[in-house]
N, CA, C and O atoms as a Tinker XYZ file with bonds, in Angstrom:
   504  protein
     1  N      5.734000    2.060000   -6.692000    73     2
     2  CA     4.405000    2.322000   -6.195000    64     1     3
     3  C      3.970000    1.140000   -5.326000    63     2     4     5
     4  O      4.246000   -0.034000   -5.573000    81     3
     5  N      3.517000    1.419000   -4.661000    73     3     6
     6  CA     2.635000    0.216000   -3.487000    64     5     7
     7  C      1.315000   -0.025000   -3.258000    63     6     8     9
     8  O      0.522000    0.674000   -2.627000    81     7
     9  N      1.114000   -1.166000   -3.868000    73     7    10
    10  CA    -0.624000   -1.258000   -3.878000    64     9    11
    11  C     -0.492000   -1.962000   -2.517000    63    10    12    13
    12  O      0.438000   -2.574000   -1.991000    81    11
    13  N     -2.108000   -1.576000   -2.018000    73    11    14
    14  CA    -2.595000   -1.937000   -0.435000    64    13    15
    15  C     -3.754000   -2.621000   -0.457000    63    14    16    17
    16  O     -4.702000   -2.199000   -1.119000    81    15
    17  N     -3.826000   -3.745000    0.251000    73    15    18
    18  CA    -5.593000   -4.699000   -0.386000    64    17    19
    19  C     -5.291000   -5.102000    1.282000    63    18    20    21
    20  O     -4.268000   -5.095000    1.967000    81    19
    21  N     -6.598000   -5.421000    1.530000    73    19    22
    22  CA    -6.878000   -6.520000    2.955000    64    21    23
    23  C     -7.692000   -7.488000    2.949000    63    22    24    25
    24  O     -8.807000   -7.594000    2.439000    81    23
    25  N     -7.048000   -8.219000    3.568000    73    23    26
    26  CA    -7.680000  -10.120000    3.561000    64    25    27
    27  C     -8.133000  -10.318000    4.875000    63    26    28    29
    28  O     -7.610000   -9.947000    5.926000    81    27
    29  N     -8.857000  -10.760000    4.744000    73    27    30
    30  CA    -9.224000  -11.638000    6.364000    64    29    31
    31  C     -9.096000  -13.040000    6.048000    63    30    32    33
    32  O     -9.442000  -13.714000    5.078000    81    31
    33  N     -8.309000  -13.376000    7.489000    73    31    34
    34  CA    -7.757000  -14.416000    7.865000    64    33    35
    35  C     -8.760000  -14.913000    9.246000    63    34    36    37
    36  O     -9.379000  -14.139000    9.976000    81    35
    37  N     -8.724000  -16.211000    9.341000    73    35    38
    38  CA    -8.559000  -16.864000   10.919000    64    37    39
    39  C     -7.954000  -17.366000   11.015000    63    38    40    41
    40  O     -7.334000  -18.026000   10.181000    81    39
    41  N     -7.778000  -17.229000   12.877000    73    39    42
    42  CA    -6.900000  -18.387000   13.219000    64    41    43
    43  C     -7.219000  -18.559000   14.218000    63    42    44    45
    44  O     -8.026000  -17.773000   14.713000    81    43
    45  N     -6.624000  -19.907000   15.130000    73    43    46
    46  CA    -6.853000  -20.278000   16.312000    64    45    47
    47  C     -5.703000  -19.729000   17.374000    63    46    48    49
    48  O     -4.535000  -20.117000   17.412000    81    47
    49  N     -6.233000  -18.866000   18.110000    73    47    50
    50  CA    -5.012000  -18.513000   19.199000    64    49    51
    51  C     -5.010000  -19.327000   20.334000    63    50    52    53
    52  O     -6.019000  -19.933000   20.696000    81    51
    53  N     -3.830000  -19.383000   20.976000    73    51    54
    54  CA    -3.983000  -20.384000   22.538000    64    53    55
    55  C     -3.524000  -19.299000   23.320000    63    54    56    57
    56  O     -2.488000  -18.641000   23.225000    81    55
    57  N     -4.431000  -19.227000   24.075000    73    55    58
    58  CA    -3.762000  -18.775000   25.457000    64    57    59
    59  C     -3.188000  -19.257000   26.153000    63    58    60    61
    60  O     -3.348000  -20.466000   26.318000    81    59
    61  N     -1.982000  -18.347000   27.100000    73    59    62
    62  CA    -0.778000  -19.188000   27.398000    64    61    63
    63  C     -0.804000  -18.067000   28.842000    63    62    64    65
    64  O     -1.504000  -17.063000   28.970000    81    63
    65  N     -0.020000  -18.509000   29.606000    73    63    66
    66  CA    -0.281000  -18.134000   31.405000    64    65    67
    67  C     -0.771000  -16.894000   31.411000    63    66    68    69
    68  O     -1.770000  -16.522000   32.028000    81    67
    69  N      0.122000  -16.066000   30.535000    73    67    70
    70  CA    -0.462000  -14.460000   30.640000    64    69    71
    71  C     -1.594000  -13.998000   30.114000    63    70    72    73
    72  O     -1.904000  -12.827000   30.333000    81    71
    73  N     -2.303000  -14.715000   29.434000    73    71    74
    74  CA    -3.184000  -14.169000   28.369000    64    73    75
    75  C     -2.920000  -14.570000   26.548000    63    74    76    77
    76  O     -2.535000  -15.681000   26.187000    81    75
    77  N     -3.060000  -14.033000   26.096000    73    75    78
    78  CA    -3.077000  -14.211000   24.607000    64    77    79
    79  C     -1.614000  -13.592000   23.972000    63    78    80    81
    80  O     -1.044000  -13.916000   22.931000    81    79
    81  N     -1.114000  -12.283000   25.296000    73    79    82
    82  CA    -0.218000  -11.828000   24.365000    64    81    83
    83  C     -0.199000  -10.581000   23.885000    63    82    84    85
    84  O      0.858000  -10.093000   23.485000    81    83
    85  N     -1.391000   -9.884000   23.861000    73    83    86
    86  CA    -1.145000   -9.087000   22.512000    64    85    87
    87  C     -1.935000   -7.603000   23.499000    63    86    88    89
    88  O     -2.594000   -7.439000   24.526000    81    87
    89  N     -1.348000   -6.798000   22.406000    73    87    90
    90  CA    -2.167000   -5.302000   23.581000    64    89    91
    91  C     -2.717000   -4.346000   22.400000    63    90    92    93
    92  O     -2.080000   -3.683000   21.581000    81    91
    93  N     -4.345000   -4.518000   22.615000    73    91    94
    94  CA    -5.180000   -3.462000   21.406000    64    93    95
    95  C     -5.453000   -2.269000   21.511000    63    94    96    97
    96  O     -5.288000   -1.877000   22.666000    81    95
    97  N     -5.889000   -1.309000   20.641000    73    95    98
    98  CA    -5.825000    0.037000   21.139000    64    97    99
    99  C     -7.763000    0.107000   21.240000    63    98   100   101
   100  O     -8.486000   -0.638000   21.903000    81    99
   101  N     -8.033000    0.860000   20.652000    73    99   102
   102  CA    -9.324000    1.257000   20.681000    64   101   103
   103  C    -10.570000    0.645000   19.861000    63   102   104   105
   104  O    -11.762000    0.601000   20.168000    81   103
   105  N     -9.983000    0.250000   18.870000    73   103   106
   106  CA   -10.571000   -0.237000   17.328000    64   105   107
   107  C    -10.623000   -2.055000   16.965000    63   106   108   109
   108  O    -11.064000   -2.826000   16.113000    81   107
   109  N     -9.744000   -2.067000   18.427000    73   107   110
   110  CA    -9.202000   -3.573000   18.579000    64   109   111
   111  C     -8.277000   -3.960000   17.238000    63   110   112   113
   112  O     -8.501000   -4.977000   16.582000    81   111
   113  N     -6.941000   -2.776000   16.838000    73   111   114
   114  CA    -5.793000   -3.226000   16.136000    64   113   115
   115  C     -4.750000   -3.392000   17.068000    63   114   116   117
   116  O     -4.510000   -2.674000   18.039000    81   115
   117  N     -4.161000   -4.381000   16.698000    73   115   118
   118  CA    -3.384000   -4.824000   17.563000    64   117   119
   119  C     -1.815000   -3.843000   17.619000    63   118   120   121
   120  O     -1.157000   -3.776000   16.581000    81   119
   121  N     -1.559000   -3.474000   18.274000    73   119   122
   122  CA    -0.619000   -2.271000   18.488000    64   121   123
   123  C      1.003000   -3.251000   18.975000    63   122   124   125
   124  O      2.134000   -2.973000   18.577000    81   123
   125  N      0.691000   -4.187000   19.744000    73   123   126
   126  CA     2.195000   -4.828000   20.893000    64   125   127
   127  C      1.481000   -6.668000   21.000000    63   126   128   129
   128  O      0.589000   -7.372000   21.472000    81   127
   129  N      2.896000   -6.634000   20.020000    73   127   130
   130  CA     2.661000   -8.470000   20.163000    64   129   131
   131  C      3.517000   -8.301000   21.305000    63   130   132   133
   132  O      4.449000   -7.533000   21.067000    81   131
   133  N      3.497000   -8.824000   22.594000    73   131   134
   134  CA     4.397000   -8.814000   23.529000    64   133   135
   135  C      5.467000   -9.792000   23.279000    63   134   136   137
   136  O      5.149000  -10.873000   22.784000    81   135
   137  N      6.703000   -9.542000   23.562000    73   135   138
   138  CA     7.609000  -10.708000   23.735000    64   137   139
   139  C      7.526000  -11.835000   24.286000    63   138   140   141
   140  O      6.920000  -11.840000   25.357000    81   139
   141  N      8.035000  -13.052000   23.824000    73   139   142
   142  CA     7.476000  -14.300000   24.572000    64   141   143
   143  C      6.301000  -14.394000   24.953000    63   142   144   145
   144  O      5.961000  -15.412000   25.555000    81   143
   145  N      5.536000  -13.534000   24.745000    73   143   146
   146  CA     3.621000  -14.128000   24.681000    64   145   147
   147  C      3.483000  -15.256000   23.308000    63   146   148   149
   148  O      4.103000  -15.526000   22.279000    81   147
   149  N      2.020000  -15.774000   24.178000    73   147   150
   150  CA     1.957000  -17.400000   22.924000    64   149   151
   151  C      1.568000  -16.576000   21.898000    63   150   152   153
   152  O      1.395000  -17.258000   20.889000    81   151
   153  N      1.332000  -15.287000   21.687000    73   151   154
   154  CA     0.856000  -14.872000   20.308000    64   153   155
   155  C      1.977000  -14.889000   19.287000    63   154   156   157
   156  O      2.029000  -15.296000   18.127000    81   155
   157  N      2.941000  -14.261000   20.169000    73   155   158
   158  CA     4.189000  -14.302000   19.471000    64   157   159
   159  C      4.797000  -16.073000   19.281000    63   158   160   161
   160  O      4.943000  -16.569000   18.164000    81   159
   161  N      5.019000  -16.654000   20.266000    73   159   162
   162  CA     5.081000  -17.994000   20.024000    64   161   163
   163  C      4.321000  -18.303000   18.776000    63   162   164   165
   164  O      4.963000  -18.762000   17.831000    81   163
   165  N      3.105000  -18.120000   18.657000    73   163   166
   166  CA     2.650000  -19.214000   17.385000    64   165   167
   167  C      2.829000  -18.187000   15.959000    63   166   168   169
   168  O      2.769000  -18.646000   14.818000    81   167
   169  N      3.011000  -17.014000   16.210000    73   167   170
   170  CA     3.381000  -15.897000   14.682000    64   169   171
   171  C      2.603000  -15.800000   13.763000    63   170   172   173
   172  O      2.863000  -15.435000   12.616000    81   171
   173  N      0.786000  -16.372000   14.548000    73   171   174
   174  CA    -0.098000  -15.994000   13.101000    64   173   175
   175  C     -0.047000  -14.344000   13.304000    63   174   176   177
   176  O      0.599000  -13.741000   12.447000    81   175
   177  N     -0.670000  -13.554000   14.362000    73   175   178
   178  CA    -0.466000  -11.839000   14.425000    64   177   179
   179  C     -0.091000  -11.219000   13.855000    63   178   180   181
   180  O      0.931000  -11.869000   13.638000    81   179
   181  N      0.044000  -10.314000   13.262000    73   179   182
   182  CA     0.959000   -8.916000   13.533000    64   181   183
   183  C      0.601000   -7.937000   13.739000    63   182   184   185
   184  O     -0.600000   -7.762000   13.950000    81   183
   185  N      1.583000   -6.806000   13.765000    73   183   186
   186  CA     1.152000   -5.572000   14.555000    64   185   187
   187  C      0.347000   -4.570000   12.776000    63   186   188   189
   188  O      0.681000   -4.443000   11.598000    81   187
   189  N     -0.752000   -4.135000   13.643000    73   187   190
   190  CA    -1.983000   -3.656000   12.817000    64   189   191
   191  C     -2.887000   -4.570000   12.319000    63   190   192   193
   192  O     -3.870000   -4.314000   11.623000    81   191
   193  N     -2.686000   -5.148000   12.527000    73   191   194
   194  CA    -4.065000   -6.502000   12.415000    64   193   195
   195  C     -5.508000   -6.124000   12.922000    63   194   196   197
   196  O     -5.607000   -6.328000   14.132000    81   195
   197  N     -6.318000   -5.777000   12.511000    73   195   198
   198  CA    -7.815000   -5.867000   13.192000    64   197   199
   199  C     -8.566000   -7.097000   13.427000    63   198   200   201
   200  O     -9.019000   -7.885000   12.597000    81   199
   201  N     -8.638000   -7.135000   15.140000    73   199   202
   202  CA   -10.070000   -8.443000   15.265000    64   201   203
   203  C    -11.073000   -7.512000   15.128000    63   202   204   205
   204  O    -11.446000   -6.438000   15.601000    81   203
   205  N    -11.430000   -8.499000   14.130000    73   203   206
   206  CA   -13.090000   -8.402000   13.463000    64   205   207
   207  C    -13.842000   -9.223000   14.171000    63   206   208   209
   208  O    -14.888000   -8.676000   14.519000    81   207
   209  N    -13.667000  -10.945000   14.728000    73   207   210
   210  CA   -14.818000  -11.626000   15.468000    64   209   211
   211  C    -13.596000  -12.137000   16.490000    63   210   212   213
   212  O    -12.438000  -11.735000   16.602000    81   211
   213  N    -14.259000  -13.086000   17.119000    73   211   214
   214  CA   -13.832000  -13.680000   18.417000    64   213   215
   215  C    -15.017000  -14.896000   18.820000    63   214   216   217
   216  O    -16.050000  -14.653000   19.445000    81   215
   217  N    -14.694000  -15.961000   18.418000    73   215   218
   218  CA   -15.147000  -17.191000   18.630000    64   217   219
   219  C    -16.606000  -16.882000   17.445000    63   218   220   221
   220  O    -17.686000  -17.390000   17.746000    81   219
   221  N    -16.523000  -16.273000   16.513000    73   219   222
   222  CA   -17.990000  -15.748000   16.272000    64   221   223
   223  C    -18.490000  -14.888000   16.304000    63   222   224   225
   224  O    -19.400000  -14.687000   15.500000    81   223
   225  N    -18.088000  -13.819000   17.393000    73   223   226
   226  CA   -19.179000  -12.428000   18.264000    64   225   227
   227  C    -18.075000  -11.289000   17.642000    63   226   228   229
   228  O    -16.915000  -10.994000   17.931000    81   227
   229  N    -18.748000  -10.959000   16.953000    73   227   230
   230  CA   -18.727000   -9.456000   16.119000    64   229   231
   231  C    -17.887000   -8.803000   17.107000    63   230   232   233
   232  O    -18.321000   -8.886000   18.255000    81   231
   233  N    -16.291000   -7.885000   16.883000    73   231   234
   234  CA   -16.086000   -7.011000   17.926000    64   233   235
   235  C    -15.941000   -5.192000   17.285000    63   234   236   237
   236  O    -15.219000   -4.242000   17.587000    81   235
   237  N    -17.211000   -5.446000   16.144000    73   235   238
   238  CA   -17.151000   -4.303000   15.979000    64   237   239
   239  C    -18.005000   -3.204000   17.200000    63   238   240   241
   240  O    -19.081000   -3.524000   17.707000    81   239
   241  N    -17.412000   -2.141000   17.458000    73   239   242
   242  CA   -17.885000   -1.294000   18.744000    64   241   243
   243  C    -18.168000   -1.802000   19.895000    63   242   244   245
   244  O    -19.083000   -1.368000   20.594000    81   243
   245  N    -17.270000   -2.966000   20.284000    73   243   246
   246  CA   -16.891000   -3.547000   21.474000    64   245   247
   247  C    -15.221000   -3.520000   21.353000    63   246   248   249
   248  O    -14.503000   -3.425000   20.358000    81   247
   249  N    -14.980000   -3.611000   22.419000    73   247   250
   250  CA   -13.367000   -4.105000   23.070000    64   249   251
   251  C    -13.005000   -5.612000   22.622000    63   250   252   253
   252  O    -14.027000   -6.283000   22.768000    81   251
   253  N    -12.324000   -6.119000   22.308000    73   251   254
   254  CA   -12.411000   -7.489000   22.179000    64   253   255
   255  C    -12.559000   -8.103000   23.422000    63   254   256   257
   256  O    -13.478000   -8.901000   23.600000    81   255
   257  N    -11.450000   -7.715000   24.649000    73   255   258
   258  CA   -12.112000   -8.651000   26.091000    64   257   259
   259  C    -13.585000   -8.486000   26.621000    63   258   260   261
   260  O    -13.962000   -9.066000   27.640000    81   259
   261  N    -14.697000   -7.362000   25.600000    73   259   262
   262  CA   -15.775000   -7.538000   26.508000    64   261   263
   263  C    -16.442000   -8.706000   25.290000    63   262   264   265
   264  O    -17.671000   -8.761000   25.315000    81   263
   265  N    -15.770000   -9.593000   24.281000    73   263   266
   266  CA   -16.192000  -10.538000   23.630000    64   265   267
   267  C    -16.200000  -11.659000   23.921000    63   266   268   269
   268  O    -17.073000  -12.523000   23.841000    81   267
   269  N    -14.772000  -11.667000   24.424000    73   267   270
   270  CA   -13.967000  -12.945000   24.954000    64   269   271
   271  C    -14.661000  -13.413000   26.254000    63   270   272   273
   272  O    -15.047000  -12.656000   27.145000    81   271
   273  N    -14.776000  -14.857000   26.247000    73   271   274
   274  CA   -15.718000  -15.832000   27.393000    64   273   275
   275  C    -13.901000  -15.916000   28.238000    63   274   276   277
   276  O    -12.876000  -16.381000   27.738000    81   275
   277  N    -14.039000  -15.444000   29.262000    73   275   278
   278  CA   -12.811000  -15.863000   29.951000    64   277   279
   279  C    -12.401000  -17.384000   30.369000    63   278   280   281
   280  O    -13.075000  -18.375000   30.650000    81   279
   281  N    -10.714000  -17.083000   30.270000    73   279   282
   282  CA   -10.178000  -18.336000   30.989000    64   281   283
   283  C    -10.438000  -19.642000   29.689000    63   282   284   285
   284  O    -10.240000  -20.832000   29.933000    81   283
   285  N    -10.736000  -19.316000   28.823000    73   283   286
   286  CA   -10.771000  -20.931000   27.642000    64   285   287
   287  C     -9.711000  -20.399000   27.154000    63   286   288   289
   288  O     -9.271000  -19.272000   26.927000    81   287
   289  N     -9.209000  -22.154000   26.975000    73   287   290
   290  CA    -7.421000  -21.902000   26.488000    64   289   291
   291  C     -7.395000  -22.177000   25.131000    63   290   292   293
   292  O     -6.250000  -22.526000   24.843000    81   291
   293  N     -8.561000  -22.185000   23.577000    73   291   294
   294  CA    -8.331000  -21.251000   22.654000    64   293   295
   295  C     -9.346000  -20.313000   22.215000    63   294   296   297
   296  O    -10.525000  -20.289000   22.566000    81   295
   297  N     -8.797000  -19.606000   21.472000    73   295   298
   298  CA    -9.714000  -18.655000   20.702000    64   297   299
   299  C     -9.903000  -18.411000   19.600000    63   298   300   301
   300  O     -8.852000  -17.971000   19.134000    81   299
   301  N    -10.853000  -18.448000   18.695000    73   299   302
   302  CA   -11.335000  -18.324000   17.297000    64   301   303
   303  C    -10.975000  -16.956000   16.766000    63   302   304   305
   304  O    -11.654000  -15.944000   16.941000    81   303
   305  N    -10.220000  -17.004000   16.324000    73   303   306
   306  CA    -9.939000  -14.892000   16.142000    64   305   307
   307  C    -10.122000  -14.968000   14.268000    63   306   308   309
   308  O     -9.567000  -15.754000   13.499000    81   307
   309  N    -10.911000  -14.066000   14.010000    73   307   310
   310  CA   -10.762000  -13.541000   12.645000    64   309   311
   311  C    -10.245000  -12.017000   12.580000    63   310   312   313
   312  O    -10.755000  -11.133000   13.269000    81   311
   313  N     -9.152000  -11.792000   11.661000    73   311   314
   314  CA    -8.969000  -10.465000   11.370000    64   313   315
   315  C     -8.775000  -10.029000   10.099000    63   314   316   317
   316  O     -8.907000  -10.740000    9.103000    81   315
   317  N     -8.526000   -9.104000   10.100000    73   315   318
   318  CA    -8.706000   -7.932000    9.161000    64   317   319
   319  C     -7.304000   -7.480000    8.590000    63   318   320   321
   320  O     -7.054000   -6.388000    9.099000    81   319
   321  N     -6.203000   -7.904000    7.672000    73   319   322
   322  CA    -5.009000   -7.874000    7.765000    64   321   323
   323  C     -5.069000   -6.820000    6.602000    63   322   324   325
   324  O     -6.001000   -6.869000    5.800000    81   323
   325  N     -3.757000   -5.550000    6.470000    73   323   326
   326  CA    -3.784000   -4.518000    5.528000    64   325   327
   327  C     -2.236000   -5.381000    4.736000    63   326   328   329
   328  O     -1.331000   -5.377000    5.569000    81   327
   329  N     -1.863000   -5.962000    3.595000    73   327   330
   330  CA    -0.875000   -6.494000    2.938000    64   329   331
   331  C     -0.810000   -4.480000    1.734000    63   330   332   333
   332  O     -1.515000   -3.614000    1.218000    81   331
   333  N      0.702000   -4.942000    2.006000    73   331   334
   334  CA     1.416000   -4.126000    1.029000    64   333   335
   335  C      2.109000   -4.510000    0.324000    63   334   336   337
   336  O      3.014000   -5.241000    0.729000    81   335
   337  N      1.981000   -4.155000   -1.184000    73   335   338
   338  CA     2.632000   -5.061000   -2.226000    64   337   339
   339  C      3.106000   -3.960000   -3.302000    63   338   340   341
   340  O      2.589000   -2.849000   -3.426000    81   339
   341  N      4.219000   -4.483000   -4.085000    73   339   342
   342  CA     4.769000   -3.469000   -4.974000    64   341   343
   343  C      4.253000   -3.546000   -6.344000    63   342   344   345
   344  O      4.627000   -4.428000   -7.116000    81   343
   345  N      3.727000   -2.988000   -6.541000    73   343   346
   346  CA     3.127000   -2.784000   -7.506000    64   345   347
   347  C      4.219000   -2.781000   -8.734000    63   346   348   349
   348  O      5.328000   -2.343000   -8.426000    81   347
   349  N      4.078000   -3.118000   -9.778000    73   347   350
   350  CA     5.357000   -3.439000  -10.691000    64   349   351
   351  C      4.731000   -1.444000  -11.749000    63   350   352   353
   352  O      3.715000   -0.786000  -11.974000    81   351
   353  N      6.083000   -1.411000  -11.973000    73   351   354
   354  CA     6.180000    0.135000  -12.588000    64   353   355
   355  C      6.626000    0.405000  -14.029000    63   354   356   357
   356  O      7.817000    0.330000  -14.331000    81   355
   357  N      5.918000    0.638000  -14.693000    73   355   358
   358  CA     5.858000    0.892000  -15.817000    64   357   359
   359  C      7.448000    1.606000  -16.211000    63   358   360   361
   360  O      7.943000    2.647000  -15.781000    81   359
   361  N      7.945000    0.701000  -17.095000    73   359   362
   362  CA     9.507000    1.413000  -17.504000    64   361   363
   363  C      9.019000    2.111000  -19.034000    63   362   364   365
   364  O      8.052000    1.638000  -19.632000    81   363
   365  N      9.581000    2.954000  -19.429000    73   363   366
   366  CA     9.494000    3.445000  -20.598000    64   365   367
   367  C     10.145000    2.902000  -21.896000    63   366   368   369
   368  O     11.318000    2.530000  -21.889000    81   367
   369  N      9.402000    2.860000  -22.972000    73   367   370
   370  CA    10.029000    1.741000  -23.589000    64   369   371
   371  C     11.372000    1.881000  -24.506000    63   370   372   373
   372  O     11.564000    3.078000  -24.294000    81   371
   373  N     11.846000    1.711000  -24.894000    73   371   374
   374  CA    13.224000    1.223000  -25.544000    64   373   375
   375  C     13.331000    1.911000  -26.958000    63   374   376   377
   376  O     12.724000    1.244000  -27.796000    81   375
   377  N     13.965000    3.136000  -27.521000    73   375   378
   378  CA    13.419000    3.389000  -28.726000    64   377   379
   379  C     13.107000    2.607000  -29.743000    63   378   380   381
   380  O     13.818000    1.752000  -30.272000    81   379
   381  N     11.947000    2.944000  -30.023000    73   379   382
   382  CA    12.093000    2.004000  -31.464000    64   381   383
   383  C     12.137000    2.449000  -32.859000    63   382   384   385
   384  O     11.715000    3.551000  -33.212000    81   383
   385  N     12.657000    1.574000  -33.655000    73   383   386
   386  CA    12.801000    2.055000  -34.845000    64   385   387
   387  C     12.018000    1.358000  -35.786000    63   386   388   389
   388  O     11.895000    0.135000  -35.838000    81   387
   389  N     11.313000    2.477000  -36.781000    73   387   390
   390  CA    10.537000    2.113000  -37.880000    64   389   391
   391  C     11.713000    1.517000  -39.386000    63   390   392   393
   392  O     12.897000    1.437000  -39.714000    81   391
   393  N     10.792000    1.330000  -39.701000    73   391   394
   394  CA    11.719000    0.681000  -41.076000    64   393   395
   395  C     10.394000    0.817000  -42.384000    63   394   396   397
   396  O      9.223000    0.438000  -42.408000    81   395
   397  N     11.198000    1.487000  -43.297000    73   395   398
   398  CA     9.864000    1.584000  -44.559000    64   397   399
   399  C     11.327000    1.316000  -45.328000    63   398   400   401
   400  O     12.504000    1.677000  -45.317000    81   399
   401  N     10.118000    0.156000  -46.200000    73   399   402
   402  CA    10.939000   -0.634000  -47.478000    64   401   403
   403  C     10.074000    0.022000  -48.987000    63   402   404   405
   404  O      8.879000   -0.108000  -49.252000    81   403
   405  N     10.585000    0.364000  -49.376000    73   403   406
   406  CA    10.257000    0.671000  -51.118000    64   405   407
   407  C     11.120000   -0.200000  -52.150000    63   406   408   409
   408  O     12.324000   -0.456000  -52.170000    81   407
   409  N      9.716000   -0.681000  -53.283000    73   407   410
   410  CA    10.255000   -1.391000  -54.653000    64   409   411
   411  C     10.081000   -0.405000  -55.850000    63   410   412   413
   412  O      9.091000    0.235000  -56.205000    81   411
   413  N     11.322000   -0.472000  -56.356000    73   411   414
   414  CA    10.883000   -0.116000  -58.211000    64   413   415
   415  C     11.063000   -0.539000  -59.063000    63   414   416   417
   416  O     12.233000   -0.689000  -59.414000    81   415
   417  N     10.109000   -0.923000  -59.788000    73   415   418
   418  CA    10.674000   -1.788000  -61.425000    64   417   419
   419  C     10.884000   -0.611000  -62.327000    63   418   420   421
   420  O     10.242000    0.438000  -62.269000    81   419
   421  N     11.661000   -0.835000  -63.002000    73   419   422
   422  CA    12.003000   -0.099000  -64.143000    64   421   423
   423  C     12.071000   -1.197000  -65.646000    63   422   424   425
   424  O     12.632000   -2.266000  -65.887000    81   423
   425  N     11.271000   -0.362000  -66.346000    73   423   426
   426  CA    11.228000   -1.494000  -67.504000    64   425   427
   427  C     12.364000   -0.575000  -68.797000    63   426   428   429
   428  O     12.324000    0.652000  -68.887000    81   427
   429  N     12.963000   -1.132000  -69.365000    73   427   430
   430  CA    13.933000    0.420000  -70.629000    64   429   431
   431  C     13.234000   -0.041000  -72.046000    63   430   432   433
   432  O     13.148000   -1.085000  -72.693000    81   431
   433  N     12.700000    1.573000  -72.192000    73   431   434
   434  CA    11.909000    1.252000  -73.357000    64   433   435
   435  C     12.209000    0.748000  -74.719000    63   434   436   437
   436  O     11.512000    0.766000  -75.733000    81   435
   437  N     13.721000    0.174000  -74.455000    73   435   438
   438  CA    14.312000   -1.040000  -75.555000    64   437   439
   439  C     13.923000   -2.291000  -75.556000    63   438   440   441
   440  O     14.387000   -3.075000  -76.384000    81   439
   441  N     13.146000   -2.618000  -74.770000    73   439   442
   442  CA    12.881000   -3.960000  -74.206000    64   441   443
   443  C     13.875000   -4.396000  -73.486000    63   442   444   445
   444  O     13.130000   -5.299000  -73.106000    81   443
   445  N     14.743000   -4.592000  -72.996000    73   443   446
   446  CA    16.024000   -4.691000  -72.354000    64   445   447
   447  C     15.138000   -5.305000  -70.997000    63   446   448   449
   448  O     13.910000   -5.390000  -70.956000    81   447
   449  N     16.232000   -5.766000  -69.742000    73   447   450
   450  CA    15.694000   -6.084000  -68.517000    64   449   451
   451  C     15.387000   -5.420000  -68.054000    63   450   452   453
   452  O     15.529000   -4.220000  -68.293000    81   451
   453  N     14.796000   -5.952000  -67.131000    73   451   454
   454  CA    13.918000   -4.996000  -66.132000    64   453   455
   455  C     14.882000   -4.813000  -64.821000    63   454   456   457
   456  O     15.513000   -5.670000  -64.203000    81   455
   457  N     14.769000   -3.265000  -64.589000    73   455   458
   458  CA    16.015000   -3.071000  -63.723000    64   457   459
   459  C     15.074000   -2.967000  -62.248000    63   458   460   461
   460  O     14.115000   -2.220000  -62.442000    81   459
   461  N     15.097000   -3.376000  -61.206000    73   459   462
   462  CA    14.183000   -4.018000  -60.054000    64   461   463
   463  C     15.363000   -2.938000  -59.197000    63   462   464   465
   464  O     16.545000   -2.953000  -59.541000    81   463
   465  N     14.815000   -1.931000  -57.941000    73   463   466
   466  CA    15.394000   -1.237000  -57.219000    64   465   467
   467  C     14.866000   -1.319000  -55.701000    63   466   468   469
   468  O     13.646000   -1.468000  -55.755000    81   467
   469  N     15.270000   -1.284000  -54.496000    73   467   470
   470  CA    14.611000   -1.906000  -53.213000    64   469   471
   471  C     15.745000   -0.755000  -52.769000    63   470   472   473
   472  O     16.685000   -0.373000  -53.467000    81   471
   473  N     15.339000   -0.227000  -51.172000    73   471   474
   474  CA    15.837000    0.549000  -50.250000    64   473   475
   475  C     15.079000    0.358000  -48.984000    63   474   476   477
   476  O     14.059000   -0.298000  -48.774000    81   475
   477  N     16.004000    1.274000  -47.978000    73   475   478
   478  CA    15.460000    0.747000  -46.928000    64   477   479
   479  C     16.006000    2.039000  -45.887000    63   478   480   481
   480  O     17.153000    2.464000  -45.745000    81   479
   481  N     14.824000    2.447000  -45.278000    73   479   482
   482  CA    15.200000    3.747000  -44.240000    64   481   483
   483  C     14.914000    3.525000  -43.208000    63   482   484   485
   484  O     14.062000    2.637000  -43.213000    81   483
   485  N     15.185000    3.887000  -42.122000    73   483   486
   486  CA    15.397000    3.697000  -40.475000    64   485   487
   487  C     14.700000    4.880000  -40.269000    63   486   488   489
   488  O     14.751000    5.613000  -41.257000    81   487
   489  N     14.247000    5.199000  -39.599000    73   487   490
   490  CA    13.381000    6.293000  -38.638000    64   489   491
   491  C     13.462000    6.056000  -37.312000    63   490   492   493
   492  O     12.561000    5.300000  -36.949000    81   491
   493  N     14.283000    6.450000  -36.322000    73   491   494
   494  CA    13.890000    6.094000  -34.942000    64   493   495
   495  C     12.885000    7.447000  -34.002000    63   494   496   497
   496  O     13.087000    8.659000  -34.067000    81   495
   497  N     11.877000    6.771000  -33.230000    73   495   498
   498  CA    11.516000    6.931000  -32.342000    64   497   499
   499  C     11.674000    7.196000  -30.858000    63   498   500   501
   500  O     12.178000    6.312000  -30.166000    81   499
   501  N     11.296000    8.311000  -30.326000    73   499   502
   502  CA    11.693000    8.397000  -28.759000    64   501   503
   503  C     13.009000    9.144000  -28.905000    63   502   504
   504  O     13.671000    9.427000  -27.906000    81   503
């Protein structure tokens, strides 16, 4: 089974000749770390990542470039990361077995010893 949780992270991106690197779709998740872009160079990204801010400025129901102050060579990016983790899975357990112990004294109505009797039964389970 796979449990799914999301963290937000920041980080500082640098822009590098081309831009940042990276190509968003609509929602501003990041869809294409480009090759050899500095995004990819520095490997905080990955693909499905949501920017949530940009230096600060909210990019919810904006584009992220209509956030971004052009041409500064870094950027404050917070996102929205979805982690998938395996959830550990319940194994079924191992039969088990009961155990019932019984005592009996026996006394003989000669006075004689006492005759002491013990047993022992298994019952398994599962």
């Amino acid at each position: 089974m796979v449990a799914v949780s999301a963290t937000r992270r920041t980080f500082v991106l640098e822009r590098g000749p081309q831009g940042l690197g990276l190509e968003l779709d609509s929602t501003n998740t990041i869809i294409t770390v480009k090759p050899g872009g500095r995004a990819e160079q520095q490997g905080l990204v990955q693909l499905d990542d949501v920017i949530l801010t940009v230096d600060g400025k909210s990019c919810t129901g904006k584009l992220m470039q209509d956030v971004m102050v052009p041409g500064r060579p870094v950027y404050v990016v917070e996102i929205l990361r979805q982690e998938k983790k395996e959830a550990p899975v319940a194994t079924p357990m191992k039969a088990m077995n009961a155990i019932r112990r019984s005592m009996s004294f026996d006394k003989k109505p000669s006075g004689g010893s006492v005759k002491r009797t013990m047993s022992w039964t298994t019952k398994k389970f599962g």
